[in-house]
N, C-alpha and C positions, 0 to 999 in steps of 0.2 A: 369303456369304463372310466374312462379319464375324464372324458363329458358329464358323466355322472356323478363324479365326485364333486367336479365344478359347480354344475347345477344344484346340487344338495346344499350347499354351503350359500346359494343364491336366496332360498327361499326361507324368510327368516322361522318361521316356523317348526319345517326339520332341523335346519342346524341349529337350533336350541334343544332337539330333542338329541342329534349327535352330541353336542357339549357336555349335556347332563349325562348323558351314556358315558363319554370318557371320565368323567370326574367323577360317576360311580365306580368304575373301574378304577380310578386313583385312589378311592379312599381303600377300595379292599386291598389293592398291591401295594399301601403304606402298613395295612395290619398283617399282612404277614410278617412283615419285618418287627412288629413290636415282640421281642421275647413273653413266655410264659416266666409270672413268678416263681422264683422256687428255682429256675435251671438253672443248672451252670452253663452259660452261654456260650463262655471264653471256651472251656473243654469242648462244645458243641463246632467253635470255628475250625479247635485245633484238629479234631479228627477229621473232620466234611474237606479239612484243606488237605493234609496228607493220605486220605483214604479216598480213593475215586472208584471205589467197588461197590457193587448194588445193595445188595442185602433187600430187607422189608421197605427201605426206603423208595425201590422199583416201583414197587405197586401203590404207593401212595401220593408220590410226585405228580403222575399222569394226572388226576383231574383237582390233586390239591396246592399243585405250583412248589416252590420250594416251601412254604409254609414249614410244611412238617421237618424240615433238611435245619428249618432256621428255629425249629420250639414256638413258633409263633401261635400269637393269639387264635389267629385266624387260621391256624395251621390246618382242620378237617376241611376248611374248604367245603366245598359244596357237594361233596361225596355222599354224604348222607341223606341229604334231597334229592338225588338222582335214584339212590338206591329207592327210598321210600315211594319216588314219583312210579317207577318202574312194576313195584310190589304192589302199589294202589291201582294199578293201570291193568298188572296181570289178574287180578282179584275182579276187577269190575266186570269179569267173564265168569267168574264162580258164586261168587256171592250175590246173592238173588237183592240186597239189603243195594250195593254198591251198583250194579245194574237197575235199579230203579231210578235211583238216583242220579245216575249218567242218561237215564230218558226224561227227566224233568227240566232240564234246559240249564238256563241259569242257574236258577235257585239248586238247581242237584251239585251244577258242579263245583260250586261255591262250598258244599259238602264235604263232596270227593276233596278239596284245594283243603278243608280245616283238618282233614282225615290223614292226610298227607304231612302236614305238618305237625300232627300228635308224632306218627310215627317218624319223623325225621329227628323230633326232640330223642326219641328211645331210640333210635339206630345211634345219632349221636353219644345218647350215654355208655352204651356199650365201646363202639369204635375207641372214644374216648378212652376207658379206662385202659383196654388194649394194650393203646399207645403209649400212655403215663406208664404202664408197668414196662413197655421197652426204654424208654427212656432209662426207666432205671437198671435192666439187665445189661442194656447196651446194646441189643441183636438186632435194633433199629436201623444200625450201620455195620454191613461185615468188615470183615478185615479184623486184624489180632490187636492194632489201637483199639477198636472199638469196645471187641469182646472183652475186653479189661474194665472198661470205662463205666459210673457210674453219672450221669448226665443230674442225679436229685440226689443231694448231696443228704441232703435232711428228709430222710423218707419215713415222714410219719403218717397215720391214719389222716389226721388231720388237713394237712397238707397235701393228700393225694386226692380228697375227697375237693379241697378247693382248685386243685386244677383240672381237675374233671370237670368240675360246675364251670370252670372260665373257657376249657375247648367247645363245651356244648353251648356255652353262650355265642361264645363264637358263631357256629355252625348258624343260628336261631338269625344271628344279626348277616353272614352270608343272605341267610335263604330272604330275608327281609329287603337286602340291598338288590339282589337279583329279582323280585317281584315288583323293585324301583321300577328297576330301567325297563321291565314288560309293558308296565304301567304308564310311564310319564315319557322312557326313552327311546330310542329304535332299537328292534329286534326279539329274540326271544333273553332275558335277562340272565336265566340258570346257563344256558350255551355260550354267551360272552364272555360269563365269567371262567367257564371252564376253556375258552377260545385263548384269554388273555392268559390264564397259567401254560398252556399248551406250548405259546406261541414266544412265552420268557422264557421255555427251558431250550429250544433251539440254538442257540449262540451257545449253551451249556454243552448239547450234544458235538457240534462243530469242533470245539476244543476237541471234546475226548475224544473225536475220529482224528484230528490233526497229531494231537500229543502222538495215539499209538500208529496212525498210519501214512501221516503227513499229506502232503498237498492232494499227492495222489489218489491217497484215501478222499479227501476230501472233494476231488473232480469226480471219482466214481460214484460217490454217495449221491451228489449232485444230481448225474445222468439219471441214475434209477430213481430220485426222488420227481424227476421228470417227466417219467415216460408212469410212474405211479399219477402223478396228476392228469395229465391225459386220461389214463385209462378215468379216475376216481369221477373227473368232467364227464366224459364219457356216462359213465354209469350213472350218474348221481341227475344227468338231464335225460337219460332213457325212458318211455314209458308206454306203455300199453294202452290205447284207448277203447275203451268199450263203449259201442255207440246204444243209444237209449233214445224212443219215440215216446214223444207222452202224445194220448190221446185227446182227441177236445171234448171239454164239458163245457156247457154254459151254468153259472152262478148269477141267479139273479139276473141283469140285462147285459150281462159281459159273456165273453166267449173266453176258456182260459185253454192253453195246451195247445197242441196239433203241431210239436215244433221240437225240433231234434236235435241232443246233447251227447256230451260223453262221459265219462267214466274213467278220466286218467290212473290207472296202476304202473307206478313207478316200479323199473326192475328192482333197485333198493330200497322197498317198501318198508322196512326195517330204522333204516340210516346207521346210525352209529350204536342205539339201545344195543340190541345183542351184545356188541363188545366190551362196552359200559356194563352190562349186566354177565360177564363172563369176567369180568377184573373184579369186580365185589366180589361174587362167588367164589375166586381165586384167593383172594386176600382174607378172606373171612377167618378161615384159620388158621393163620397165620396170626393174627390177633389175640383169638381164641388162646391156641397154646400157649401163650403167656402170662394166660390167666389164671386157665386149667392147669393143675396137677398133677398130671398125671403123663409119665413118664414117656409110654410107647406111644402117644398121641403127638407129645414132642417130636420125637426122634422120628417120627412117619413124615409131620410136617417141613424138620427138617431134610429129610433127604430127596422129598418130592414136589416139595411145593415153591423154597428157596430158590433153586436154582432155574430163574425165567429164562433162561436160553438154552437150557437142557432136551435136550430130542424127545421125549416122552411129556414133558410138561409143556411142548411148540405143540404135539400133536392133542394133547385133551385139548390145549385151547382154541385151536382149530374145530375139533369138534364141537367143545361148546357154543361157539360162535353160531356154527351152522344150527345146531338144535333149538338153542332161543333163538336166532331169524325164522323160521319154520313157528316156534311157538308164539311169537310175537305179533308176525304178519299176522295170524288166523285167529288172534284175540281182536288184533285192533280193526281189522278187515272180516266182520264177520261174514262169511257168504252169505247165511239163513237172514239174516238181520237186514242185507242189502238189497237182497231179493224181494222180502216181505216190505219193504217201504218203498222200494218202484212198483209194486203191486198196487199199495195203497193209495200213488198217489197218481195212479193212473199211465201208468207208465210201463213199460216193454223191451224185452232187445230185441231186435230183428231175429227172425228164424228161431227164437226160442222161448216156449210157453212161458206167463207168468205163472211163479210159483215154485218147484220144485226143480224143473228141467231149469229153471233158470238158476236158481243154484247150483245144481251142478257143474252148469256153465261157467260161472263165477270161483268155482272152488277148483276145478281145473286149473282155466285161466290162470289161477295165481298159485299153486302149486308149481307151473312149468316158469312163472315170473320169477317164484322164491327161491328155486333150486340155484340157478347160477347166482341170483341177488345175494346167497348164503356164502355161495364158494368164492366169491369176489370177496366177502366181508372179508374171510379164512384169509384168502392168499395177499391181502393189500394188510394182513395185519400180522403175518409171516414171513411174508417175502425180503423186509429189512430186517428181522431179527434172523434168517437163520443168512442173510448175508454179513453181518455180524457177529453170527457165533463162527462161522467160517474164518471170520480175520481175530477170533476170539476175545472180540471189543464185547463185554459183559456188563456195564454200566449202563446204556441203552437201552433195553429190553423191549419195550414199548414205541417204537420210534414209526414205526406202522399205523399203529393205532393213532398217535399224536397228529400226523400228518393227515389222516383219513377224518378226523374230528376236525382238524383247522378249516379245510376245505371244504368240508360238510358246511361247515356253519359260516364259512364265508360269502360262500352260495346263498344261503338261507337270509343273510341278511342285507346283502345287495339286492335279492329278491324282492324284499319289502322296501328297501328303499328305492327300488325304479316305482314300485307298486304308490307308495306315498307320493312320489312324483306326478306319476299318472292321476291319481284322485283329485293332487292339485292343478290337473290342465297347465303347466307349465308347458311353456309354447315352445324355448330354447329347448326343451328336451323332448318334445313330441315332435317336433322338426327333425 
């Protein structure tokens, strides 16, 4: 790895595309820090400093950095475009309009990418308002400073309608900075940026295990987030190959085919979607109720949805996890679709007919791939919160998850840069 990092910074081409990736990431982790007009920021320090309790701000930290901790402009982060990307992506399997269009190539998915961004602007509006009305209840932050606390001091119609328009700007100028670094930088742009918030709230988590558990807390944390990396390596380079013979046809005075490939099914076919899409789902009403008026939908959300380290709320989300990996793999891995295009293009798997048999084939296969790919998700995104609620460290909640997304995407982007290396025939690094 260390030769790699060497060689990448050799070739002036990548490391210009690194630079520009770090300094996209500079400019968004400067706008989190610019306050929303309108907030009391100073009330916003004093409570974040003296209250180190979860509340709503659990669920929003993990993919929006402290942003929302600090009232920032930038505060939704790129929540919104995950959720959207997620929504546009489960759709392109029901929607006959959005399935066309995902088989037209480019041009479709250029579609799908403007489709994705309507609905990012609208998730944003909503999210947004959400948030500006906790701001003003205070339930943003638990703790009895908080519950008191009035963070918009001047809450008028007015005023709440322009910081709603300045979080969704926000969000618009995120998803725009992340389609930078896809485009001119290395890696996938929307995962960096949710890589670099992930990866600033660590030194955050460290304190809070130190304060309540001290060193020793802090060596056992250590060990388990160790043998959690092993396993995550482990899983995350597992894969299944399915071998595939295309037969020979001649075209014109060529000969094409007669030569045999595979079919890589990774055990976490998935990745990190399910979780991401099991934390939206979770926070959603939580939002909601702050909006809504209505009494017994509060108080449901309070007693079941608040407390992230609660035994009933570990176990839905465990389940959820598992039921969108199941739902996700069989969207994005269609079997019928995968079958039907090695048919067309002349193509086989040993020992099983093209056509239906070979679906089956395929839809086994990854059924027996998805079941443990599921329960790995479950337990690598459980196993440090309910070590946690054990030492009854509750500020945390998501520290599973976190580690499970760094690693994910650290993989994924050292990946393309051996990959860019390689295209460039760099000699020091093919040696």
């Amino acid at each position: 790895m260390l030769t790699t990092f060497r060689n990448m910074f050799r070739v002036a081409d990548l490391r210009n595309k690194v630079l520009f990736t770090l300094l996209v990431i500079a400019i968004y982790q400067l706008g989190t820090n610019v306050p929303i007009p309108g907030i009391d920021f100073q009330r916003i320090q004093s409570v974040t400093a003296s209250d180190k309790s979860n509340g709503v701000i659990g669920y929003l930290s993990l993919f929006a950095g402290s942003g929302i901790a600090k009232a920032a402009v930038l505060g939704l982060g790129i929540m919104p475009y995950i959720t959207a990307s997620i929504i546009v992506q489960l759709l392109t399997g029901v929607i006959p309009k959005f399935e066309q269009w995902r088989d037209q190539g480019a041009v479709g998915q250029r579609k799908l990418t403007q489709a994705t961004r309507y609905l990012t602007v609208g998730l944003a509006l909503m999210q947004s308002s959400g948030i500006v009305f906790l701001y003003h209840s205070g339930k943003l932050f638990s703790g009895l400073a908080a519950s008191k606390a009035d963070f918009i001091p001047d809450f008028t119609w007015p005023r709440v309608l322009f910081m709603i328009l300045v979080l969704t700007a926000g969000t618009a100028f995120v998803m725009w900075l992340g389609e930078l670094i896809t485009q001119r930088g290395i890696g996938n742009g929307m995962s960096l940026i949710i890589f670099a918030n992930v990866i600033s709230a660590f030194p955050i988590y460290g304190e809070f295990i130190k304060d309540d558990r001290g060193w020793l807390g802090i060596g056992i944390v250590l060990v388990v987030c160790l043998l959690l990396l092993t396993a995550i390596v482990f899983m995350e380079l597992g894969q299944r190959r399915i071998p595939v013979t295309f037969a020979k046809r001649v075209q014109g005075r060529r000969m094409y085919g007669g030569q045999s490939t595979y079919i890589p099914l990774k055990v976490n076919q998935a990745g990190v979607i399910p979780i991401i899409f099991a934390n939206s789902l979770l926070y959603m009403p939580v939002l909601l109720s702050n909006v809504i008026p209505w009494t017994t939908f509060r108080n449901w959300v309070s007693d079941n949805l608040l407390n992230s380290t609660d035994g009933v709320y570990l176990i839905g989300y465990g389940v959820l996890i598992v039921i969108f990996t199941f739902f996700y793999v069989h969207v994005t891995f269609d079997p019928y679709q995968q079958a039907d295009q090695i048919r067309k293009q002349g193509g086989y798997v040993p020992g099983f007919r093209p056509g239906p048999p070979t679906e089956r084939y395929f839809a086994k296969i990854l059924n027996r791939l998805t079941l443990p790919g599921s329960l790995f998700l479950a337990l690598v995104a459980l196993i440090p919160s309910v070590l946690l609620r054990s030492w009854h460290i509750t500020n945390i909640p998501f520290f599973g998850t976190a580690l499970l997304i760094a690693v994910g995407v650290a993989l994924e982007t050292m990946k393309q840069i051996d990959s860019q290396l390689m295209m460039r025939n760099y000699q020091g690094f093919l040696q």
